[in-house]
C-alpha positions in Angstrom: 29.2 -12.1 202.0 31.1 -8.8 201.0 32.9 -8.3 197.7 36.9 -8.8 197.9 37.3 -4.7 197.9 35.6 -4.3 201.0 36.9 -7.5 202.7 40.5 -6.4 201.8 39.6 -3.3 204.5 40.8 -3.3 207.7 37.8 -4.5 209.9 36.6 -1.9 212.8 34.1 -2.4 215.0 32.9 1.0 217.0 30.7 1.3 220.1 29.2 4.5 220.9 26.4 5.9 222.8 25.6 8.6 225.3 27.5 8.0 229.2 26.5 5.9 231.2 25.0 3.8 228.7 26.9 0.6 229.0 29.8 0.9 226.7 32.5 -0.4 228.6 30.7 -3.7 229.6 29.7 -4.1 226.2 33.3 -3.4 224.6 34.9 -6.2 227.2 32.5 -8.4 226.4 33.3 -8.4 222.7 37.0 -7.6 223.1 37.3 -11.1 224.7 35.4 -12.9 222.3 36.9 -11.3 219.2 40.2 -10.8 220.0 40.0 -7.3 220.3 41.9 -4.2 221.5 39.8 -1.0 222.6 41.0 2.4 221.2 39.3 5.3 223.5 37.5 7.9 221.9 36.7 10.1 224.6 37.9 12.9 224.6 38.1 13.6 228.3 39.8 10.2 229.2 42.7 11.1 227.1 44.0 13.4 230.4 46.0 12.1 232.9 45.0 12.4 236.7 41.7 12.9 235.7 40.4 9.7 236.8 36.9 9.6 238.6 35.7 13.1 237.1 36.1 10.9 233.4 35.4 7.4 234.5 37.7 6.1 233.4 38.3 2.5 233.4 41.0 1.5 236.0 43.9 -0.9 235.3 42.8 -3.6 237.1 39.2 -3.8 235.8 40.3 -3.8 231.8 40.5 -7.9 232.3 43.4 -7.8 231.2 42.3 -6.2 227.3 44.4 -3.6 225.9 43.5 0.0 226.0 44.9 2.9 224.0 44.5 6.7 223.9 43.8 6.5 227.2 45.5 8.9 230.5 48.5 10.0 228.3 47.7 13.8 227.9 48.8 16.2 231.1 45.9 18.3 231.5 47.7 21.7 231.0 48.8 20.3 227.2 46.6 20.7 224.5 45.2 17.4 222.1 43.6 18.3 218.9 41.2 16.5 217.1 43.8 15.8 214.2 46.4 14.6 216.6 43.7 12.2 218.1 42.9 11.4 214.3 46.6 10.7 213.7 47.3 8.9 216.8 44.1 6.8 216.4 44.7 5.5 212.5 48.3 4.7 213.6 47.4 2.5 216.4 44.3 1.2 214.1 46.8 -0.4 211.8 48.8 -1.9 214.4 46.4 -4.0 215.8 45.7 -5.2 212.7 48.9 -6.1 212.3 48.7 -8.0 214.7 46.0 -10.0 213.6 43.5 -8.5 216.4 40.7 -6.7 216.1 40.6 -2.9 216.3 37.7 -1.4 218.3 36.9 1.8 218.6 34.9 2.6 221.9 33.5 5.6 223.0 30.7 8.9 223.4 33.0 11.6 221.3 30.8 12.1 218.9 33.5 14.0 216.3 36.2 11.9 217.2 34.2 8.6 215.5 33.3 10.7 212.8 36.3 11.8 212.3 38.1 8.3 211.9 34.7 6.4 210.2 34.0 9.1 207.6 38.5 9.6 207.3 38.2 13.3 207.6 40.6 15.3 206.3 41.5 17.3 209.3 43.6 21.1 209.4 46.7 21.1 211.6 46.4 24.3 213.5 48.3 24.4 216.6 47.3 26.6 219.5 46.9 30.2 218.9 47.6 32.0 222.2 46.4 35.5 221.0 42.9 34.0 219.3 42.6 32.3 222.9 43.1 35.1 224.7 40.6 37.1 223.0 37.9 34.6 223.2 38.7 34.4 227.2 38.3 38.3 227.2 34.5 37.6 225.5 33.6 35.5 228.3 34.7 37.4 230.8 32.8 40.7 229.3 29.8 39.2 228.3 29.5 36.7 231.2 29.9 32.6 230.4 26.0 32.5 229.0 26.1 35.6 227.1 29.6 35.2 226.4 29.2 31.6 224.5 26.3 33.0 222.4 28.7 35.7 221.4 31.5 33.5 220.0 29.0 30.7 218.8 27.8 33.8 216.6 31.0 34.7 215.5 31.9 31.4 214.2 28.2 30.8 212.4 29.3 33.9 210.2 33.3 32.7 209.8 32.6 28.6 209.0 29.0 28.0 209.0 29.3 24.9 208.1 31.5 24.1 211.4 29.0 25.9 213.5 26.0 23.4 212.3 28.3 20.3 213.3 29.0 21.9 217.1 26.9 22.2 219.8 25.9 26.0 220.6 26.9 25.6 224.6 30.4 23.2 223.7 32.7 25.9 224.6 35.9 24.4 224.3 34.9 22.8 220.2 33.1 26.0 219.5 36.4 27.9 220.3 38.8 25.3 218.1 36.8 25.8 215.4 36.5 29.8 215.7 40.5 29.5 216.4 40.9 27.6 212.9 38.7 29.4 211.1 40.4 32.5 212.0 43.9 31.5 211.4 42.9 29.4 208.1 39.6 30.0 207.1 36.7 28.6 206.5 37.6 24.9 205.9 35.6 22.7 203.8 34.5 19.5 205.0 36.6 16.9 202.9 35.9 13.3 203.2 38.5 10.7 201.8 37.4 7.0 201.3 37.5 4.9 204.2 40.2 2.4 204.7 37.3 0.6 206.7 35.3 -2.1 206.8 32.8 -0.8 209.6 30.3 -1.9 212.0 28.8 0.4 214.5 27.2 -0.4 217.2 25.1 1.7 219.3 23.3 1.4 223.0 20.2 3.4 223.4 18.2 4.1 226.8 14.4 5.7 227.6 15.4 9.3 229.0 14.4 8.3 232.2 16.3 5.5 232.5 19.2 7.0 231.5 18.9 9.8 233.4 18.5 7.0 236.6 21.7 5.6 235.6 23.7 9.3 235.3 22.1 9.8 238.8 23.7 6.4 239.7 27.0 6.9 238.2 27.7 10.4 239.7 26.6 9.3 243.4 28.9 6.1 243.0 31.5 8.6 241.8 31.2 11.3 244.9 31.9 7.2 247.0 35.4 6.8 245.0 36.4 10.3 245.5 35.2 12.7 243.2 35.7 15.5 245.7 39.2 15.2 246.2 39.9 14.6 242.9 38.5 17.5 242.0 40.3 19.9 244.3 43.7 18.6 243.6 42.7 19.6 240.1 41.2 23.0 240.7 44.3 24.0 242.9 46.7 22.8 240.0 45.4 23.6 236.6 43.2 26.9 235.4 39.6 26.2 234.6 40.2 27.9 231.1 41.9 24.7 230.0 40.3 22.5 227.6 40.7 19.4 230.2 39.1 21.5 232.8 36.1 22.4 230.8 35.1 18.3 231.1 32.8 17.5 233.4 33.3 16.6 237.1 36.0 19.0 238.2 34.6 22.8 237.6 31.4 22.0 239.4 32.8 22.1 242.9 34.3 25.5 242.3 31.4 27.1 243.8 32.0 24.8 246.7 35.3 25.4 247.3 34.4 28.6 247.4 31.4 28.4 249.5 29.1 29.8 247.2 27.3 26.7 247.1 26.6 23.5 249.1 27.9 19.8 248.4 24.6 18.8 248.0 24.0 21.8 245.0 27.0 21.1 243.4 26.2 17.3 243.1 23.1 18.0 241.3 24.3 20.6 239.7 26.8 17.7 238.1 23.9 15.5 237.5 22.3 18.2 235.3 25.1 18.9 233.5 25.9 15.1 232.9 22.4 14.7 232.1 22.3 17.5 229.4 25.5 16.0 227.7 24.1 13.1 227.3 21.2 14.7 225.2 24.3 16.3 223.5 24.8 13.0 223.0 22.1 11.6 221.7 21.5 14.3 219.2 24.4 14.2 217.5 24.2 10.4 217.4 20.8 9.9 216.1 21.6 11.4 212.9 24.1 8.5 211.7 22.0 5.8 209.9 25.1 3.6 210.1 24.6 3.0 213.3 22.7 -0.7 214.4 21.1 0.7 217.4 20.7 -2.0 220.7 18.2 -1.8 223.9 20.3 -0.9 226.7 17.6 -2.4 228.8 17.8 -5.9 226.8 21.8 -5.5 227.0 21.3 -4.8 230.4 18.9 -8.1 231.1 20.8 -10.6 228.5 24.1 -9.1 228.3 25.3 -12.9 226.7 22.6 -13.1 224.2 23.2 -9.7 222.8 26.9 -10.0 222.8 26.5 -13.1 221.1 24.1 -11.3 218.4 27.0 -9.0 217.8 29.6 -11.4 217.0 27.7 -13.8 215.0 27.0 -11.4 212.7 30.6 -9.7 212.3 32.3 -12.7 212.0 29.3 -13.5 209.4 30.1 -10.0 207.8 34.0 -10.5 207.7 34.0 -14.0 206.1 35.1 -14.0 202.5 
């Protein structure tokens, strides 16, 4: 039983884990049994027309839960972190309001933090000229040598930011070197939560998950992946931050013949693979989190879903 302080918090149940883990199962599962409504944070499934490249879930599969913060962003628009932040907390209290229960499902790792910990996030819209001169680092250094290059620069202008972001995540390594340089340095500024968390979290033997990323990109190359992917290359420019997500640049070499289908595919599964283990890094540090066996979920989906909710409807009784 919880003292009235934290009971008088709005409730908020997360899911998170690396992809493929068995998230959106999981989050339906619950939604139905708790009244829930799911609130996205991904932060490639915010994009319209990027469908299959995201996996994202489709209309008609949802059964019938609502979804927010999901395919509402055209892919040559730019979403920051605070507008997801904003966005997020708004929607948060309104299903609340309505007497449902908000949940918060998804594999962005700063985009949880960022609502769970109630960051206090800079508002720096796009800065054309910073962009342009991190695109003229790539291109003269190469994409390797060139993301070393601007991790560096960022690890002397906001080291703090720099041990928070993944050396090889170009596009969150560039936001932060874009705010640094307009504002400065910022100084991580947590506010007290407005929350009465759970987090839940599904975990997988490498192998396994590496199986089930094998899995999800053939069944993904079946719905369409390839076209997908070329309407997208001939329509938006790679340097975007929507274009930088997985499942779209890979087949540039193969549109271009520089590489076969069959390279490109497991090119894909290797990257998918090493983002997962992006992933699970940045997850493992949270001690919040109430870790569960994707292989027991995955056996006794019922039973572990029934775990769940026993013991946040336990948690949220006065």
């Amino acid at each position: 039983m919880k003292d009235m302080e934290t009971v008088s918090r709005i409730p908020l149940l997360v899911i998170l884990g690396p992809t493929a883990s068995g998230k959106t199962s999981l989050s339906l599962r619950l939604a139905h049994a708790l009244n829930g409504e799911i609130i996205s944070a991904d932060s490639r499934q915010i994009y319209k027309e990027i469908d299959i490249g995201s996996d994202k879930i489709p209309m008609e599969k949802r059964e019938g839960i609502p979804h927010h913060l999901i395919d509402f962003v055209e892919p040559d628009q730019v979403y920051s972190m605070s507008e997801f932040k904003r966005d997020a907390e708004r929607i948060i209290r309104e299903i609340h309001a309505r007497g449902h229960m908000p949940m918060l499902v998804g594999g962005t790792g700063l985009y949880i933090r960022a609502i769970v910990e109630n960051f206090e996030l800079p508002d720096v819209p796009p800065q054309p000229e910073l962009r342009a001169k991190y695109n003229a680092i790539l291109q003269e250094y190469g994409l390797e040598k060139g993301k070393e290059e601007l991790y560096k620069m960022l690890v002397e202008l906001d080291p703090l930011a720099a041990e928070k972001i993944h050396r090889n995540n170009l596009p969150y390594v560039t936001r932060a070197l874009e705010i640094a340089e307009t504002i400065g340095a910022k100084k991580e500024q947590k506010n007290e939560s407005p929350y009465d968390v759970t987090m839940i979290g599904i975990k997988w033997p490498r192998e396994q998950l590496w199986s089930r990323i094998d899995e999800r990109v053939d069944l993904q190359m079946q719905r369409g992946l390839l076209d997908e992917a070329k309407v997208l290359l001939e329509k938006y420019s790679t340097k975007l931050p929507s274009m930088t997500s997985l499942g779209a640049k890979e087949f540039e070499d193969y549109f271009a013949e520089r590489s076969t289908l069959e390279e490109v595919v497991q090119k894909l599964k290797f990257s998918t693979r090493q983002y997962a283990k992006r992933q699970q890094t940045w997850f493992k540090k949270d001690t919040q989190i109430r870790w569960i066996d994707g292989e027991v979920l995955a056996r006794q989906p019922e039973k572990v879903a029934d775990e769940i909710i026993r013991d946040i409807l336990a948690a949220n009784t006065p």
